[in-house]
C-alpha positions in Angstrom: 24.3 91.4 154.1 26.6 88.1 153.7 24.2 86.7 151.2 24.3 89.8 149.2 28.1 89.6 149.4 27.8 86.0 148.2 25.8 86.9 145.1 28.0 89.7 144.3 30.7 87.8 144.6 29.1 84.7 142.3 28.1 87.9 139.8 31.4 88.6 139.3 32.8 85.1 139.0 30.3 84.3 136.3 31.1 87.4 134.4 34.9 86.9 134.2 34.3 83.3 133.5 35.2 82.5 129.6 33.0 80.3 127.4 34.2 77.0 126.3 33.3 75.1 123.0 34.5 71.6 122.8 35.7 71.0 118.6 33.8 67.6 118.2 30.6 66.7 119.3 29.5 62.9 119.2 32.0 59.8 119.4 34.9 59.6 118.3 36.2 61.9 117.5 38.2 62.5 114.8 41.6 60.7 114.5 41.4 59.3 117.5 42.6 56.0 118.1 40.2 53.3 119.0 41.9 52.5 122.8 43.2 56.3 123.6 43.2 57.6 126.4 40.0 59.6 128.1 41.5 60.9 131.3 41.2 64.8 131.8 44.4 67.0 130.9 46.7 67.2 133.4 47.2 70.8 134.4 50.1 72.1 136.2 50.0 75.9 137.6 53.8 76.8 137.4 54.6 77.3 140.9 58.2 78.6 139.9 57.6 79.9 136.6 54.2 81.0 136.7 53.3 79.0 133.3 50.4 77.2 133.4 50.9 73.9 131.3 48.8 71.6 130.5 49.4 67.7 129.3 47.4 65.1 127.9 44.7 66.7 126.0 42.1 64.3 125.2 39.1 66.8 124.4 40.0 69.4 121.9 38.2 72.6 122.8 38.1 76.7 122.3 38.1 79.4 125.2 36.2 82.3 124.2 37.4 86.0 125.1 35.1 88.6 124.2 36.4 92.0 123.0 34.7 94.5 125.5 34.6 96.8 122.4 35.1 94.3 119.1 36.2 95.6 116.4 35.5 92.1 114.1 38.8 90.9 114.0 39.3 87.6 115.6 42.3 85.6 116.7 42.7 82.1 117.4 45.7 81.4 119.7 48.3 78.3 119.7 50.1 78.3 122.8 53.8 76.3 122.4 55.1 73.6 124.4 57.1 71.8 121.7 54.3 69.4 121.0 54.5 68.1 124.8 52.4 71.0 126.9 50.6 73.7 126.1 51.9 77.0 128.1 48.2 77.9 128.8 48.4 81.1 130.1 52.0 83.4 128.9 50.9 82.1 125.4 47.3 81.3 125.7 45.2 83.5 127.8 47.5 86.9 128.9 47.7 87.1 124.9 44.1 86.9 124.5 43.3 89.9 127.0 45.6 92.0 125.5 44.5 91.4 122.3 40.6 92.1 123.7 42.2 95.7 125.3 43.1 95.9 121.1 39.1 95.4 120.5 40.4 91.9 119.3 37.8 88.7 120.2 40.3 85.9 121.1 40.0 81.9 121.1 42.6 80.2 123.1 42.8 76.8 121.2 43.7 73.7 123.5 44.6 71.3 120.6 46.1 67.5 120.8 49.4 66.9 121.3 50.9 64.3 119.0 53.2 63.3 122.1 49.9 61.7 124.5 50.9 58.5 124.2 48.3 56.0 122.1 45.9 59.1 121.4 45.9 59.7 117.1 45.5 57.5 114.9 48.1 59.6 112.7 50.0 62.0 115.4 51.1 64.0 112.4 47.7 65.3 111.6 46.3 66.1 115.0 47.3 69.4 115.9 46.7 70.7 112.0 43.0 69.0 112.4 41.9 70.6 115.1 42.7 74.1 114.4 41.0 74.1 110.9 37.9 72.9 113.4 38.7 75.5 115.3 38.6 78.0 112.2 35.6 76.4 110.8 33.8 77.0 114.3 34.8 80.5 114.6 33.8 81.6 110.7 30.7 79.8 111.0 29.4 81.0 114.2 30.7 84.9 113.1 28.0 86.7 113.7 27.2 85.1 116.9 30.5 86.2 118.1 30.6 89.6 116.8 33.1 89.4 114.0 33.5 89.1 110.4 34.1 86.1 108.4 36.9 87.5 106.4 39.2 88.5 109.5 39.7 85.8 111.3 43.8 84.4 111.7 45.9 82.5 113.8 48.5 83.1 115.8 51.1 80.5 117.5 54.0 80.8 120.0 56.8 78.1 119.2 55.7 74.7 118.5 52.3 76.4 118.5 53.7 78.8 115.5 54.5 75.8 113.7 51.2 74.8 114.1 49.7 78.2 113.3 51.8 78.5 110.3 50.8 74.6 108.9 47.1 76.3 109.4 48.5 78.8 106.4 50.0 76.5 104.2 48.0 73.8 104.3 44.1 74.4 103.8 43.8 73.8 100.5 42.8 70.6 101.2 41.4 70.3 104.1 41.6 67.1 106.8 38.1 67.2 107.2 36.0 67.0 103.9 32.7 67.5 105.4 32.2 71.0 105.5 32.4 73.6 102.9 33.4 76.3 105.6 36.9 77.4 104.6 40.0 76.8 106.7 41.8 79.1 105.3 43.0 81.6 108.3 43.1 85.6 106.8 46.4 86.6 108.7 49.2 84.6 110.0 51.1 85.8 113.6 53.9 83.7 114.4 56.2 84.8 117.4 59.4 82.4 117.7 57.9 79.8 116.0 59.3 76.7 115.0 58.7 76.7 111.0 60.6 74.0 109.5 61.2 70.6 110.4 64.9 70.3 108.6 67.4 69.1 110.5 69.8 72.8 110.2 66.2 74.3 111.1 64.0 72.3 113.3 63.6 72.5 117.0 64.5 68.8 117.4 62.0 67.9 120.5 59.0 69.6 118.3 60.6 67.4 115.1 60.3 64.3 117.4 57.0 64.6 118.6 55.5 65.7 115.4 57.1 63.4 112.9 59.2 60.7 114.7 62.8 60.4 114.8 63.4 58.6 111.7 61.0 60.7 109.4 61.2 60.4 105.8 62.3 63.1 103.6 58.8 63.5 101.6 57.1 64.3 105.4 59.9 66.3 106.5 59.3 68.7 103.4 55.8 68.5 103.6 56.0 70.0 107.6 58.6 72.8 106.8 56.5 75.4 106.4 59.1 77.7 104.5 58.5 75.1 101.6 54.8 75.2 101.4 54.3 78.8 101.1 52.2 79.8 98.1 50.8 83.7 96.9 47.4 81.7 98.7 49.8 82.4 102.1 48.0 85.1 104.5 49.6 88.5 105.4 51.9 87.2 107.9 53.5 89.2 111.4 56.6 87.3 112.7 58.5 87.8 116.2 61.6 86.1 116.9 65.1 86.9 118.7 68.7 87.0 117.5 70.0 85.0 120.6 66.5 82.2 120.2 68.7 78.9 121.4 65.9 77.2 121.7 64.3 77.5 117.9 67.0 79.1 115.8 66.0 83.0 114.5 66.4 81.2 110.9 63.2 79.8 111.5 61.2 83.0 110.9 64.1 84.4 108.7 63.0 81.9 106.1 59.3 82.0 106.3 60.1 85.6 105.9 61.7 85.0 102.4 59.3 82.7 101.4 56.8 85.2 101.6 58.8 87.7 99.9 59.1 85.1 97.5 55.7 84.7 96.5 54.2 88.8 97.3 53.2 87.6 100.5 52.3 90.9 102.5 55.0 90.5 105.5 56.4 92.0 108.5 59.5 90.6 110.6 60.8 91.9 113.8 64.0 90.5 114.9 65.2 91.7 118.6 69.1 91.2 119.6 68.2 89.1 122.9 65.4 87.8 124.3 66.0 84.2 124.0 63.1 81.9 124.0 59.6 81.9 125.2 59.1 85.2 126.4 56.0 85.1 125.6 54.7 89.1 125.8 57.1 90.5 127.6 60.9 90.6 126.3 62.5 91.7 129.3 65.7 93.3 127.1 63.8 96.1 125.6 61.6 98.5 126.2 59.6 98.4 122.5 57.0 95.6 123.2 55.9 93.3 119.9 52.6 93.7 121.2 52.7 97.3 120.4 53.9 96.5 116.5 51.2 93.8 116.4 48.7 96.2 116.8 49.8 98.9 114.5 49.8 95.8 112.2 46.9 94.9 112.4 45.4 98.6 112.3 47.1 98.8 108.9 45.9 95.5 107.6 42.1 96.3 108.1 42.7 99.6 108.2 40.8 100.0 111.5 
């Protein structure tokens, strides 16, 4: 009887356990600096909070959520952190199985941090590089995964908005050369993101880590994302608060323009309070983003 109970139990464990799919294979990988480091993350569970953050990510890599029910859309997920942690599971993973309960196929993307100290060879390029891998992985194994090539977007939660919304305006040329695959995400969702790096704009700790403190003009404008926006953009969703003190409501108010600008498809929601990071759950109101995200998206691919 116990060793039945054990195999059930090891049944179950294996069935809730997601798939991971490292972005590189070989060494080195790419934009990596000849002496960086090759410790393991360093993951803290949020005993106060409850956020699970991780640090130090040597190892680029993908966690797979299968849709019980896929529809063919597919998501890939920036958590934020200002370009210093990931926030692994309010942005990462408890976004992914809600967007699975939407028939949604989620990848949680764990991407380099341009603030590991002596890890890229240029920190600037690190986070961008590895989600186009991560979008070149997901559109070339499509059918192995269940969706279609032509749905696939990105979606980023402060710092990880920024670097959601550099996957949008910047893939016409992409870092890596290589591959023909295109990097080019179908839909942007950006909830509180940081968007520009200009000092009345920019989250100053994501600015930092990103760019450096003394970063000139011409890479200041080429990282505020409200500049680079082209009619090339993808249909874009966009979450912020009014009362955001820690990335400034202007940030998505400007993307927001510049996609008006250029007969971008877009959709801003704007909520009086909720201040920063809130992840899915703005405790101030009882109409959930979530629930506009969806009806989004039904209207997009008219599901």
């Amino acid at each position: 009887m116990k060793k039945l109970w054990f195999v059930a139990l090891m049944l179950s464990f294996q069935a809730q356990a997601q798939q991971v799919i490292p972005l590189y294979t070989g060494s080195p990988i790419p934009n990596q600096a000849p002496n960086a480091p090759t410790s393991d993350e360093i993951v803290e569970p949020g005993k106060n909070d409850g956020v699970l953050r991780i640090r130090n990510v040597t190892k680029p890599s993908i966690t797979v959520y299968k849709a019980a029910k896929p529809n063919g859309t597919a998501v890939i997920i920036c958590p934020g952190g200002g370009y210093h942690i990931l926030a692994a599971s309010h942005e990462g993973s408890d976004v992914a199985k809600v967007l699975n309960e939407a028939g949604v196929t989620a990848f949680v993307l764990k991407y380099r941090l341009p603030s590991t100290e002596n890890l890229l060879v240029q920190k600037e390029t690190g986070p961008l590089m590895d989600a186009q891998q991560a979008i070149r992985i997901v559109r070339s194994r499509a059918k192995e995964f269940g969706i279609q090539p032509d749905r696939i977007g990105i979606m980023g939660f402060s710092a990880g908005g920024h670097v959601a919304a550099t996957a949008g305006t910047h893939f016409e040329k992409p870092l890596d050369a290589s591959s023909n695959v295109s990097v080019r995400p179908d839909f942007l969702m950006l909830i509180y993101p940081v968007i520009s790096m200009t000092p009345e704009l920019t989250h100053q700790g994501s600015h930092d880590a990103l760019l450096g403190k003394d970063a000139s003009t011409e890479r200041v404008d080429a990282y505020s994302n409200e500049k680079q926006v082209t009619r090339q953009t993808p249909p874009t969703f966009l979450v912020h608060a009014a009362d955001d003190k820690g990335v400034s409501v202007n940030n998505s108010i400007v993307f927001f323009q510049a996609c008006q600008k250029n007969d971008v498809p877009v959709e801003l929601h704007v909520y009086p309070k909720g201040g920063h990071g809130f992840g899915l759950t703005n405790k101030t109101t009882p109409d959930q983003w979530s629930d506009r995200l969806k009806n989004w998206l039904s209207t997009l691919f008219k599901n």
